[in-house]
C-alpha positions in Angstrom: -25.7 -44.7 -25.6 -26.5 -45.3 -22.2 -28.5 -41.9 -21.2 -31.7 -41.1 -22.7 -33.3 -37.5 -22.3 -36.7 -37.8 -20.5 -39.2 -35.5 -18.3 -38.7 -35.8 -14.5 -41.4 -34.9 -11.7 -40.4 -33.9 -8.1 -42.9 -33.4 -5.3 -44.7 -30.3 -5.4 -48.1 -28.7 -4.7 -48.5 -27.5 -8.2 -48.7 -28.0 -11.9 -47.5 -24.8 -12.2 -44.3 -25.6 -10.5 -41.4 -25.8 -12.5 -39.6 -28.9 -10.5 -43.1 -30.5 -11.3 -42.3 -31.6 -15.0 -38.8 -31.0 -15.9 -36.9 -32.2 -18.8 -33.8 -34.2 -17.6 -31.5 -36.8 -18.6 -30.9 -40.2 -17.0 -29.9 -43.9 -17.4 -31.5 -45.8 -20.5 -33.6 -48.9 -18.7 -32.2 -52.0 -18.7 -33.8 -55.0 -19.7 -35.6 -57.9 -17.6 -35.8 -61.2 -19.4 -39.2 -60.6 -20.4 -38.9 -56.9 -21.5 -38.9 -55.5 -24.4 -37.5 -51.5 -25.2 -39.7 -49.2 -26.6 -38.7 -45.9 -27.9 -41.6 -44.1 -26.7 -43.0 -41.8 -29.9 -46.2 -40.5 -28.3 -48.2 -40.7 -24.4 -51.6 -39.5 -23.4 -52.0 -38.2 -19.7 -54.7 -39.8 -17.5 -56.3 -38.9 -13.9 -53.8 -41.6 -12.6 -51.0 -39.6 -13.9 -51.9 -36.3 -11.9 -52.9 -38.1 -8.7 -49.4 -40.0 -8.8 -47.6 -36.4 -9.4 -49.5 -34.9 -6.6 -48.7 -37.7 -4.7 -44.3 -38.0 -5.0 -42.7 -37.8 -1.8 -39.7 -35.5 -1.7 -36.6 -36.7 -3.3 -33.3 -35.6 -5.1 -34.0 -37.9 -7.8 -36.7 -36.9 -10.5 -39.5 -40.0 -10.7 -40.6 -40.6 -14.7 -44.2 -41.1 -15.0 -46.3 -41.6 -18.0 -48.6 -45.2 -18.2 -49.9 -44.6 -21.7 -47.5 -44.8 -25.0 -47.1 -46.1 -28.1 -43.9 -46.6 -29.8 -41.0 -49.1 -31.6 -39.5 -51.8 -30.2 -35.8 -50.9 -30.0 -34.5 -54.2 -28.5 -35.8 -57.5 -26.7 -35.1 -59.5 -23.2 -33.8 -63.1 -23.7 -37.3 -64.5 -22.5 -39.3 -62.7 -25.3 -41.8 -64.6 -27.4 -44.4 -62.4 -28.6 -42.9 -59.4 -29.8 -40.0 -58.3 -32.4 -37.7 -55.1 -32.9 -39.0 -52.8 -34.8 -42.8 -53.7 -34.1 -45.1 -50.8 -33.5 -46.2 -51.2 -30.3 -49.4 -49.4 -27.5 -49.6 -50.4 -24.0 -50.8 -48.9 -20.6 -47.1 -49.0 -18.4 -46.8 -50.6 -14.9 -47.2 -48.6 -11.8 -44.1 -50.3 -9.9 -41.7 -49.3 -12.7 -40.2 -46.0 -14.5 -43.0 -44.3 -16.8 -43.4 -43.6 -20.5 -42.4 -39.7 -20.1 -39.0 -41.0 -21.4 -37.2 -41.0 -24.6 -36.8 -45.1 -24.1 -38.8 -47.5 -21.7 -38.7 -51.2 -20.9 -41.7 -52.8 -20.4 -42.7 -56.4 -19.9 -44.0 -58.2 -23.2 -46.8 -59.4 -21.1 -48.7 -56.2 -21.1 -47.7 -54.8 -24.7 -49.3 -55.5 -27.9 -49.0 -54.4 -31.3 -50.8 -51.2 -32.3 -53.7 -50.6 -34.8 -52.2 -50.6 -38.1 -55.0 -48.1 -39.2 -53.7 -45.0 -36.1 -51.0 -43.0 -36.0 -48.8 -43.1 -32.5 -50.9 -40.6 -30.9 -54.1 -41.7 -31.9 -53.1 -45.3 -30.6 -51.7 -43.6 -27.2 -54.6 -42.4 -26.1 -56.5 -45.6 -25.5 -54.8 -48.4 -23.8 -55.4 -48.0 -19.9 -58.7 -46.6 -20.7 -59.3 -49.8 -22.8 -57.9 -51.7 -20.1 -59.5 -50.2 -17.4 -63.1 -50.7 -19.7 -62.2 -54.4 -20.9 -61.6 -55.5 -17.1 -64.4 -53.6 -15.7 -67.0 -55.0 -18.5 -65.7 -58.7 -19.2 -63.9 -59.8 -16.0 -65.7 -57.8 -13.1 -69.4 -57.6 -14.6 -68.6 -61.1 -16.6 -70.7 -59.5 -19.9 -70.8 -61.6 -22.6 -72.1 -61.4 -26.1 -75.1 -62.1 -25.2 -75.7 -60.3 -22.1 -78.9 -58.3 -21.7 -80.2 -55.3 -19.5 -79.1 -51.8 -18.6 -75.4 -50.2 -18.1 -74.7 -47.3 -16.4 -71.4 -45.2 -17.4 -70.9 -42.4 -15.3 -68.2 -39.8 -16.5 -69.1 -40.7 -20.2 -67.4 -38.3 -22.1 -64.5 -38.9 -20.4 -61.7 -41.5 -21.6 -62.7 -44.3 -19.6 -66.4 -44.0 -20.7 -65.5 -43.0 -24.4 -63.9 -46.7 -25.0 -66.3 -48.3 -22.7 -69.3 -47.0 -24.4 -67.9 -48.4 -27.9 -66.5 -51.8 -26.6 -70.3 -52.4 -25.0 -72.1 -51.7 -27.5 -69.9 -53.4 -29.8 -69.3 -56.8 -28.3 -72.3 -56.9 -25.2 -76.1 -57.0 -25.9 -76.6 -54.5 -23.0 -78.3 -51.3 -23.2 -76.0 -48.4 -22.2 -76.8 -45.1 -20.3 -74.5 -43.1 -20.2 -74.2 -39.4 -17.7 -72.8 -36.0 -18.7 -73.9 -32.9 -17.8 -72.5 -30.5 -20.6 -73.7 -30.1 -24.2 -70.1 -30.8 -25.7 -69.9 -34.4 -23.3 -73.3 -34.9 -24.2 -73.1 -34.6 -27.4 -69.7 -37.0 -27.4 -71.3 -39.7 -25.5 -73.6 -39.9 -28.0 -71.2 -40.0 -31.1 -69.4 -42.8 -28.9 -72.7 -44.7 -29.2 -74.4 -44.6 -26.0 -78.4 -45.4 -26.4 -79.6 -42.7 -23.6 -77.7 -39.9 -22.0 -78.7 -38.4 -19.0 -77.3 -35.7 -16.5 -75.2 -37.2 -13.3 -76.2 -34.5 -11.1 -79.9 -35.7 -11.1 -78.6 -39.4 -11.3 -81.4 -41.3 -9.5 -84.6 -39.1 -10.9 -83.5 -39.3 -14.8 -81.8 -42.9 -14.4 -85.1 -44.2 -12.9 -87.2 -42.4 -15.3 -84.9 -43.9 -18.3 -85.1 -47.0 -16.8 -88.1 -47.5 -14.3 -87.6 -50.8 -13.1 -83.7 -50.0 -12.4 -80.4 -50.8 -13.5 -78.3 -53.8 -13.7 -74.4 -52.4 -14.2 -73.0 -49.3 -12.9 -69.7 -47.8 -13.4 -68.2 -45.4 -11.1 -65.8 -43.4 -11.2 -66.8 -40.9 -8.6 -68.0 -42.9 -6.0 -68.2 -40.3 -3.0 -72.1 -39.1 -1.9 -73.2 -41.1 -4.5 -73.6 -44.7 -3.1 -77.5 -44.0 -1.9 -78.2 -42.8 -5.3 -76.8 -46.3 -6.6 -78.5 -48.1 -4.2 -81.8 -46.6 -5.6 -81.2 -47.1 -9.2 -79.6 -50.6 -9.1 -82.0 -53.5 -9.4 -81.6 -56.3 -6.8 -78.4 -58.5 -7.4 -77.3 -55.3 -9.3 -73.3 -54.7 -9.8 -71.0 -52.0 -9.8 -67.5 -51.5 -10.5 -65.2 -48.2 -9.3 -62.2 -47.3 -9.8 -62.0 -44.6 -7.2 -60.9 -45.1 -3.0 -62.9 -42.2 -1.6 -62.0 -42.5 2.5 -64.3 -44.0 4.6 -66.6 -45.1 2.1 -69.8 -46.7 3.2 -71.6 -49.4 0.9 -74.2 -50.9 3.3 -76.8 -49.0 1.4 -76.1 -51.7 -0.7 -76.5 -54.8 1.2 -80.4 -54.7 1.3 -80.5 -55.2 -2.6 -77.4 -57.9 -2.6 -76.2 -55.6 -4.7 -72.7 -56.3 -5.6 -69.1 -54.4 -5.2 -66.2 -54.5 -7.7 -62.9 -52.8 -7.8 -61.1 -52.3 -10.7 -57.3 -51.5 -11.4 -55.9 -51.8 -14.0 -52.5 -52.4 -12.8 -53.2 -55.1 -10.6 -51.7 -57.7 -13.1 -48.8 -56.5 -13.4 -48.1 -55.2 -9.8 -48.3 -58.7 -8.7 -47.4 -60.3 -12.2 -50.6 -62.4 -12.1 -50.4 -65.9 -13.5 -53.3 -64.2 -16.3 -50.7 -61.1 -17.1 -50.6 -61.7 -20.4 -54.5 -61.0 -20.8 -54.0 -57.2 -21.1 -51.5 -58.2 -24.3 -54.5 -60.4 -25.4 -57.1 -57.5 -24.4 -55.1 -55.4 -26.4 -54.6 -57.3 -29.4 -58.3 -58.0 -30.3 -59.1 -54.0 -29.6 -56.2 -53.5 -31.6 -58.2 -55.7 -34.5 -61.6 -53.8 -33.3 -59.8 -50.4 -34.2 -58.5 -51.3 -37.9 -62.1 -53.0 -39.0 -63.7 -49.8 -38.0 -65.5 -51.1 -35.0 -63.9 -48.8 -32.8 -62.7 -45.3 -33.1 -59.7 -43.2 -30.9 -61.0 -41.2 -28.3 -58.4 -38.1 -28.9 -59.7 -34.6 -28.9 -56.3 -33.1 -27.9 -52.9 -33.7 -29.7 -49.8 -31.5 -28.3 -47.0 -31.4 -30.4 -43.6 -31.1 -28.4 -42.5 -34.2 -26.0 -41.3 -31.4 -23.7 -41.9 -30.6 -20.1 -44.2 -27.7 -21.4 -45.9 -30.3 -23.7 -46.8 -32.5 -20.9 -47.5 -29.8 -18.2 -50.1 -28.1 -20.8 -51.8 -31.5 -20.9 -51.8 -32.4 -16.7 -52.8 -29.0 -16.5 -56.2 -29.9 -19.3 -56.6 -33.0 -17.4 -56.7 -31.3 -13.7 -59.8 -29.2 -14.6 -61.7 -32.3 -14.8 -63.5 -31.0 -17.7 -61.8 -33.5 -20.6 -63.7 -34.6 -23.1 -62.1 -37.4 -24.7 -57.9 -37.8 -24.5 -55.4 -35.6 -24.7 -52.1 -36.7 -26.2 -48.2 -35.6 -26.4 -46.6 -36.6 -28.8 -42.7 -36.0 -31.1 
């Protein structure tokens, strides 16, 4: 068989656009030496996957997103050492290559790990770029350890990047972690995900400094924009933050009295450029993987559609466009 069926997006202004998520049929991936094919059994949308819809220039060829899936590996490149057909498999997708909303999908071993053993395919789906987006943000731009100390800030808490980052700090940092929400259902969830203090982001700097009088030492942003004086008020000196957001014409030198420091965090920097460290975010993966079937960590699922349709997927962009999730929302056969 060389087609597989799969849901195709063209450019549009709306979700509610049929050409937006269509179900089509197209050429099965072939494989680079280092790939392996995964038949994709489940996917969980992300922000990243609407702004990348919203984003598709006009074209007469149907682009196939999707970063999140889980899945079997159907077949292997020549190259491939770590993984085996017929392996169940999560991982977070590559921004330079076709998507997970696809029957099949080859993606490099590199950035693919075996699943927890203890989750079903959806409840695995629903964590890997959040994971990866928390892992990087906590280990290699804030450079926590075990034994790191003082206060973390995680803004968006109840939403999937918080939900995993909250667990994975508390579970393998000494830091104490605040956490913002403004509703009772996201504060209520940051809580069961372990954070120590919740507080409301839309009075940021008087309940952070009242939480924590002396100031912070990590920050997490994910909605950076009208918010950088309010992190330069709450961060201690030599203070750092990460964001994952581009706002235009962003202006940090609030920032410079304190020294306090600037990170960015993709999570598809590694493989865009196919790093000399790619294989981390297998490693990354693996040992939350572990983390998950010990009990350490939990899914962050709140949604499961069944149907891996273009309705299925449009009635999940169209949850995660009101900016309200709590938690993930996953598609799934």
């Amino acid at each position: 068989m060389t087609t597989m069926t799969a849901i195709g997006s063209f450019a549009t202004k709306s979700i509610d656009d049929d050409k937006a998520l269509v179900d089509v049929v197209v050429e099965k991936p072939e494989l680079r030496p280092r790939d392996v094919l995964v038949r994709v059994l489940a996917v969980s949308v992300n922000p990243a996957d609407v702004k990348v819809r919203a984003g598709l220039q006009p074209s007469s060829t149907p682009a196939i997103l999707g970063y999140d899936a889980a899945g079997i590996v159907e077949a292997v490149g020549p190259q491939v050492e770590t993984l085996s057909v017929g392996d169940e498999v999560w991982y977070a997708g590559d921004l330079t290559r076709a998507g997970s909303n696809a029957e099949f999908q080859a993606v490099d071993e590199r950035i693919v790990s075996r699943k927890p053993a203890s989750l079903s395919f959806a409840d695995a789906a629903a964590l890997p770029l959040t994971t990866i987006t928390a892992w990087e943000t906590l280990f290699d731009r804030f450079g926590l350890t075990k034994d790191s100390t003082g206060d973390l800030v995680v803004l968006a808490a109840a939403g999937g990047v918080g939900s995993i980052m909250i667990q994975l700090a508390k579970a393998l940092t000494g830091v104490r972690v605040i956490a913002t929400a403004s509703r009772d259902e996201s504060r209520e969830w940051a809580q069961r995900m372990g954070a120590d203090a919740v507080i409301n982001h839309h009075h940021l700097r008087d309940e952070a400094l009242t939480v924590a009088p002396d100031g912070v030492d990590y920050l997490f942003s994910p909605h950076s924009r009208g918010n950088i004086a309010d992190y330069a008020a709450i961060l201690r000196p030599f203070g750092h933050i990460t964001a994952i957001d581009e706002p235009p014409g962003l202006d940090l030198l609030e920032l410079k009295e304190k020294s306090i420091a600037w990170h960015w965090e993709l999570m598809f920097t590694r493989s865009k450029f196919e790093t000399p460290d790619m294989i981390e975010q297998q490693r990354l993966l693996a040992r939350t993987a572990a983390l998950v079937d010990d009990g350490t960590l939990r899914t962050t699922v709140t949604k499961t559609i069944e149907g891996f349709t273009a309705e299925g997927l449009r009635e999940a962009h169209r949850d995660v466009e009101t900016g309200r999730m709590t938690g993930k929302v996953v598609v799934t056969r």
